[in-house]
C-alpha positions as CSV (number, residue, x, y, z in Angstrom):
1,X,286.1,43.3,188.0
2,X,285.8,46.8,187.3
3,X,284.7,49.4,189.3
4,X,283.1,52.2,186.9
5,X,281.1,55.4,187.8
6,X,280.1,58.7,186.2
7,X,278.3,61.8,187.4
8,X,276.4,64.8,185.4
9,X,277.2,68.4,186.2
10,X,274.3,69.5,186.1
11,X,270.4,67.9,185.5
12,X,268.0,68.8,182.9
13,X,263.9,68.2,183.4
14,X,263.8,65.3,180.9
15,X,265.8,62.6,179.9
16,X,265.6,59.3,178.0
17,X,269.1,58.8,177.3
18,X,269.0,56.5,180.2
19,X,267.7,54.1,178.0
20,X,269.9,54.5,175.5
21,X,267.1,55.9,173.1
22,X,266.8,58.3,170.6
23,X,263.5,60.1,172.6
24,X,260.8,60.1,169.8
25,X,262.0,56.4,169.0
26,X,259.5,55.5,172.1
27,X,257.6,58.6,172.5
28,X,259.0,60.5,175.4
29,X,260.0,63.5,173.4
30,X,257.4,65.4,175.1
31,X,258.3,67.1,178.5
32,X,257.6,65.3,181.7
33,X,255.4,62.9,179.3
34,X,255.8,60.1,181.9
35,X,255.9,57.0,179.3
36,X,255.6,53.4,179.9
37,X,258.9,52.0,178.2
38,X,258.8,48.9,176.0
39,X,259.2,45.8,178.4
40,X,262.3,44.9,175.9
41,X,263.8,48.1,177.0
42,X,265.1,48.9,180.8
43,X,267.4,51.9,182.2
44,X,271.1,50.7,181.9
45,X,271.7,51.0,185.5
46,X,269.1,48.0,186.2
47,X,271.4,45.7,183.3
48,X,274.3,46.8,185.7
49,X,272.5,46.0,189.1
50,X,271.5,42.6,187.7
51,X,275.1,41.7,186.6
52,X,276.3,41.9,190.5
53,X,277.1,46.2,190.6
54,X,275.9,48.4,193.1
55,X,274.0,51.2,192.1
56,X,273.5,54.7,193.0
57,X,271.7,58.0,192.4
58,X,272.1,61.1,194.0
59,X,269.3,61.9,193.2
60,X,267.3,63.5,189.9
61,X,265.2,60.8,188.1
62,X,263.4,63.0,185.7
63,X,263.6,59.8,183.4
64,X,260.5,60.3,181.4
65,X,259.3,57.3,182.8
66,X,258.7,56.3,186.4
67,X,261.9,55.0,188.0
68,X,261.6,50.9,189.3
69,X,262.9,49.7,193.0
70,X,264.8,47.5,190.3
71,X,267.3,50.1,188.7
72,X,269.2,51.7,192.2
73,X,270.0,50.0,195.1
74,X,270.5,53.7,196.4
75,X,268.2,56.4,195.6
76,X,268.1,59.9,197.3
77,X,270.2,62.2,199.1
78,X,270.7,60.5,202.4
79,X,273.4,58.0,200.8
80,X,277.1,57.9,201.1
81,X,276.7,56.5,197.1
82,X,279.4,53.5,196.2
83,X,281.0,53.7,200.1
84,X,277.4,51.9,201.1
85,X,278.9,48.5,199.7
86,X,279.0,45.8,202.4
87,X,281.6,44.3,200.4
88,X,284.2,46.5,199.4
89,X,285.5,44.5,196.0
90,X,281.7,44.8,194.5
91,X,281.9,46.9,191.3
92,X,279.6,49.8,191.4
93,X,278.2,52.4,189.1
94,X,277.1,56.3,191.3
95,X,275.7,59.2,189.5
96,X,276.0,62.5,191.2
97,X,273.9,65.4,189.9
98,X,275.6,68.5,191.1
99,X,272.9,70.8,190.4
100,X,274.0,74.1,191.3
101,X,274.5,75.0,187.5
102,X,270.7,74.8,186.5
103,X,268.8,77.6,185.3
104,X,267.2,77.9,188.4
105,X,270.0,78.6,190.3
106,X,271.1,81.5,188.5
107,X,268.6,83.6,189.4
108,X,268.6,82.3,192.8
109,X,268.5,85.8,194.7
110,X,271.3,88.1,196.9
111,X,271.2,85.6,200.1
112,X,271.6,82.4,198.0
113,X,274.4,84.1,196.2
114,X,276.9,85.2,198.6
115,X,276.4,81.3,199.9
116,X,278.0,80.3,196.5
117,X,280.6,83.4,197.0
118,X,281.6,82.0,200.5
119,X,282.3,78.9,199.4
120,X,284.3,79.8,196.4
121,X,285.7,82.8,198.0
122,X,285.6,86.1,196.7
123,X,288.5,86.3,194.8
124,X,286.9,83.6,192.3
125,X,284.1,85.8,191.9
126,X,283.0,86.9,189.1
127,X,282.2,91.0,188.6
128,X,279.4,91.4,186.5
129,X,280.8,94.9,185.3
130,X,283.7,92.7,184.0
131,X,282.6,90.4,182.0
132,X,280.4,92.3,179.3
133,X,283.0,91.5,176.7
134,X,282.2,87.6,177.2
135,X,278.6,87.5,176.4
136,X,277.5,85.7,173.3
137,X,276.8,88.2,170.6
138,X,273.0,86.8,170.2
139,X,272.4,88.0,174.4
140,X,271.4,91.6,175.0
141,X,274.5,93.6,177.0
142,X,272.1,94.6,179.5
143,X,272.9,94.9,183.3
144,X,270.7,92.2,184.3
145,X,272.3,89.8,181.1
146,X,275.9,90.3,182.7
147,X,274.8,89.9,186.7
148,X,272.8,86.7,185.2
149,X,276.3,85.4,182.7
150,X,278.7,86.1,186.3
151,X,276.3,84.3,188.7
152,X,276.2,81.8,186.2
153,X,280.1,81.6,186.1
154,X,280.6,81.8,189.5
155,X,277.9,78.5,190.1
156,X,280.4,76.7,187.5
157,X,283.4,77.5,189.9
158,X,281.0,76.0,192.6
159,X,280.6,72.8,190.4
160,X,283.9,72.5,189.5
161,X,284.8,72.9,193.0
162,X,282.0,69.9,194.4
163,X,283.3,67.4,191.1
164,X,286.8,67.6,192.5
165,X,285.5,66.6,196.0
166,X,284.3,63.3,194.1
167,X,287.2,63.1,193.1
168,X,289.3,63.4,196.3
169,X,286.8,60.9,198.0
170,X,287.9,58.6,195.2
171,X,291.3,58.7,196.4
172,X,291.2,58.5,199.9
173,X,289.2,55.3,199.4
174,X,291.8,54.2,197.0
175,X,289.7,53.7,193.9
176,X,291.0,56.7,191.7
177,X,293.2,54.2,189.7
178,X,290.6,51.9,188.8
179,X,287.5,53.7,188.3
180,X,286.3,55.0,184.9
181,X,284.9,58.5,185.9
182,X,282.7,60.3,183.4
183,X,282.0,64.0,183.9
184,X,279.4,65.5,180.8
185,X,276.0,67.8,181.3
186,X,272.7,66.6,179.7
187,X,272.3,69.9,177.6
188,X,273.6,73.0,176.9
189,X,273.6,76.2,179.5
190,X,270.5,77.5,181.7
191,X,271.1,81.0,179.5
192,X,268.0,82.2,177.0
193,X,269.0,79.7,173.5
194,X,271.0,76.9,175.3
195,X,268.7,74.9,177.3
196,X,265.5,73.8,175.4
197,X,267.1,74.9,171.9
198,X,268.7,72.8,169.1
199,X,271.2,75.4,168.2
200,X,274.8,73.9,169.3
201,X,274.5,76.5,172.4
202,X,271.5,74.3,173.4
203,X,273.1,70.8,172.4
204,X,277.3,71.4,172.9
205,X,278.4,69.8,175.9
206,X,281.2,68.5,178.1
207,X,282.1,64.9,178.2
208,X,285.5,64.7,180.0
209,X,286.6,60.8,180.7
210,X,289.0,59.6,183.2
211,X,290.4,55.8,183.3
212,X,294.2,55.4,184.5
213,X,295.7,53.3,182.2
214,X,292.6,52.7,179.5
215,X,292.5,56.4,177.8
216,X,295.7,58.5,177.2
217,X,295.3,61.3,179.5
218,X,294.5,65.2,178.2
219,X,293.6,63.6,175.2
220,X,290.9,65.0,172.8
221,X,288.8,63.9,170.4
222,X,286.6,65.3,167.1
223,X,284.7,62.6,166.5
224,X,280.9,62.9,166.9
225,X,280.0,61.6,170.7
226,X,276.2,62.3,172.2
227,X,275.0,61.5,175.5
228,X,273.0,58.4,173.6
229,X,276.8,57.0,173.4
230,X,277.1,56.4,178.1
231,X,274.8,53.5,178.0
232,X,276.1,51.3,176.1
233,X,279.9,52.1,176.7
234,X,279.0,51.7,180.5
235,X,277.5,48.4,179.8
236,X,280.5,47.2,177.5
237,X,283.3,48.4,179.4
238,X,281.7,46.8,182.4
239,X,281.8,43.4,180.2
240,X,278.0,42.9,179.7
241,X,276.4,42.9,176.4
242,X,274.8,45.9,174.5
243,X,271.1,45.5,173.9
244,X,270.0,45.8,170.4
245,X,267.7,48.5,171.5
246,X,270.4,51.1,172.2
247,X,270.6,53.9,169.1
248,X,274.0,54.6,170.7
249,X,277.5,53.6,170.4
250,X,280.4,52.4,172.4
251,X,282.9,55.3,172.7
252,X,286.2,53.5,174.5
253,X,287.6,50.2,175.5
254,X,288.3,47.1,173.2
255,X,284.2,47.0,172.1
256,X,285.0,51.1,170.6
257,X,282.7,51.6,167.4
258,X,283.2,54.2,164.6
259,X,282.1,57.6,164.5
260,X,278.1,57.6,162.7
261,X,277.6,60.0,159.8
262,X,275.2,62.1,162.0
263,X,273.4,62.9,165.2
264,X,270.0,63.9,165.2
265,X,267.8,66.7,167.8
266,X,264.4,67.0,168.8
267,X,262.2,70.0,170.3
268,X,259.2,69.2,171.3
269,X,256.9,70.4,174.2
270,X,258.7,71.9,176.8
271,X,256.2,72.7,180.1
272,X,253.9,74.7,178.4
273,X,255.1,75.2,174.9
274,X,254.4,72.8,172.1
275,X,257.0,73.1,169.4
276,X,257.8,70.8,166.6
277,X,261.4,70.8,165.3
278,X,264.5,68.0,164.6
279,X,267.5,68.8,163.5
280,X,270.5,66.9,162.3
281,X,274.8,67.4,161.7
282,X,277.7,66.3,160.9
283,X,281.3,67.5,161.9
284,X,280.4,70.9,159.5
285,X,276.9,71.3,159.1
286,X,274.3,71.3,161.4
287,X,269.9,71.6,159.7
288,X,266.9,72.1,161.8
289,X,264.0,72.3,160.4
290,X,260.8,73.9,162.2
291,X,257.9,72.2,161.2
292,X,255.2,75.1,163.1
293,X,256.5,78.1,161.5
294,X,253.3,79.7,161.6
295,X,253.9,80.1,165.8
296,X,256.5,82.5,167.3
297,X,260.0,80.7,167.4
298,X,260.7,81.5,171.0
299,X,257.4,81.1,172.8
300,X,256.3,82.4,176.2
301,X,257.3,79.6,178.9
302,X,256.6,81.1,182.5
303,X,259.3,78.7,184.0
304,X,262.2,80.1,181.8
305,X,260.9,84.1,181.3
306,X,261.4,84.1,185.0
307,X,265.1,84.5,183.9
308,X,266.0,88.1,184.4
309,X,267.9,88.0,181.2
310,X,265.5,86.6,179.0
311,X,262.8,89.3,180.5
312,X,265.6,91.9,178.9
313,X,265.5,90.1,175.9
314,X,261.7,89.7,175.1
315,X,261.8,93.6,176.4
316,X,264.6,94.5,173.6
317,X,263.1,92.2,170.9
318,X,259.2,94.1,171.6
């Protein structure tokens, strides 16, 4: 029996991926649109609970849909996630949401700050003087765009530092051989054109796997992989069967499918903002096509011009 778990760095608002859907497949493209799923389809996690795993979350379920009592048999904070078992040979499945990466958090303020600094100490920190020559060329080299790209940095040293925590409690409870760890973020940065755009700074992410003896270690790969692609691999490497309904793929283990031809992007309404595009790629190309170009690309949304470097860049841009 396998024990397999996975956590995200770091959480977006929305996401349908839990149910192994393509989002405007069932209609919950629309932020926070609070759906009522097909009865054929269910989160994965509920598939694993009923085949004998114990599941965790700690502790977003911005699913799009209201979460079920039947998908977690932990749910919250006050958990110790997969060490709750009463019987220590259960296989289990835990998500951890380390969310000190979201937006929100780079702009967090001076006395939330130097918490982060103290905890990765100050010679991981980053000076935002320093790092001018890092920026993407599409951000504005202002001083509030480098203070906002090294406080960023600085919450992904944080991160990195919490994951290998995980990983250590893993260890001492002598699991790290046998557990399939998954570490991957559900969209691209908190910075102004990664999160909530279809551009690859919106949609390139990391998906790092770890499974002694199943996948060659610092391996990579080219192929084509989306966050569609957990659900069913979790269900198939855990020996259960893949529902029809899954748009996804299995990425590892002896039920691995082939690479598809393309994966496709949606941008709909995002808190206050309607917008109406899909994109699609391959390995080379990647077309998105904006089907309200008669409204302004980059639309006023309170939550995300609260970002000190997106203020610069409507600013610049009027």
């Amino acid at each position: 029996r396998r024990h397999t778990r996975y956590w995200r760095d770091w959480s977006s608002d929305v996401c349908s991926s839990d149910l192994g859907r393509y989002a405007p497949s069932i209609g919950s493209q629309h932020m926070r649109s609070q759906i009522i799923p097909p009865p054929s389809v269910k989160a994965f996690a509920e598939h694993l609970r009923a085949a004998g795993y114990f599941t965790t979350n700690r502790s977003k379920t911005d699913y799009q849909f209201a979460p079920t009592d039947s998908i977690w048999d932990r749910q919250g904070n006050g958990h110790a996630d997969w060490r709750e078992r009463t019987d220590p040979d259960q296989p289990f499945f835990s998500v951890v949401n380390i969310t000190v990466c979201h937006e929100s958090q780079i702009r967090h303020g001076e006395a939330r700050h130097a918490e982060v600094i103290r905890k990765i100490g100050t010679e991981n920190q980053r000076d935002p003087a320093a790092v001018g020559d890092t920026i993407p060329d599409y951000l504005p080299n202002t001083a509030s765009v480098r203070k906002n790209w090294a406080w960023y940095h600085d919450n992904i040293t944080l991160m990195d530092q919490m994951a290998g925590e995980i990983l250590e409690r893993l260890d001492s409870d002598g699991l790290a051989d046998n557990t399939l760890v998954v570490f991957w973020s559900d969209h691209g940065m908190g910075m102004p054109r990664g999160k909530r755009w279809i551009y690859d700074s919106g949609t390139l992410i990391p998906m790092i796997m770890r499974w002694p003896g199943k996948i060659d270690s610092g391996s990579v790969r080219e192929d084509l992989v989306t966050v569609l692609d957990l659900p069913p691999t979790m269900l198939a490497v855990a020996g259960l069967d893949v529902p029809n309904s899954m748009q996804g793929r299995v990425l590892i283990g002896e039920q691995k499918e082939a690479e598809p031809d393309y994966l496709f992007f949606h941008r709909d309404r995002m808190d206050e903002a309607f917008e109406l595009q899909r994109g699609v790629r391959d390995r080379r190309w990647k077309y998105i096509r904006n089907y309200n170009p008669d409204i302004p690309y980059a639309q006023h949304i309170d939550y995300m011009d609260q970002m000190p470097a997106m203020q610069d860049w409507r600013r610049l841009a009027a």
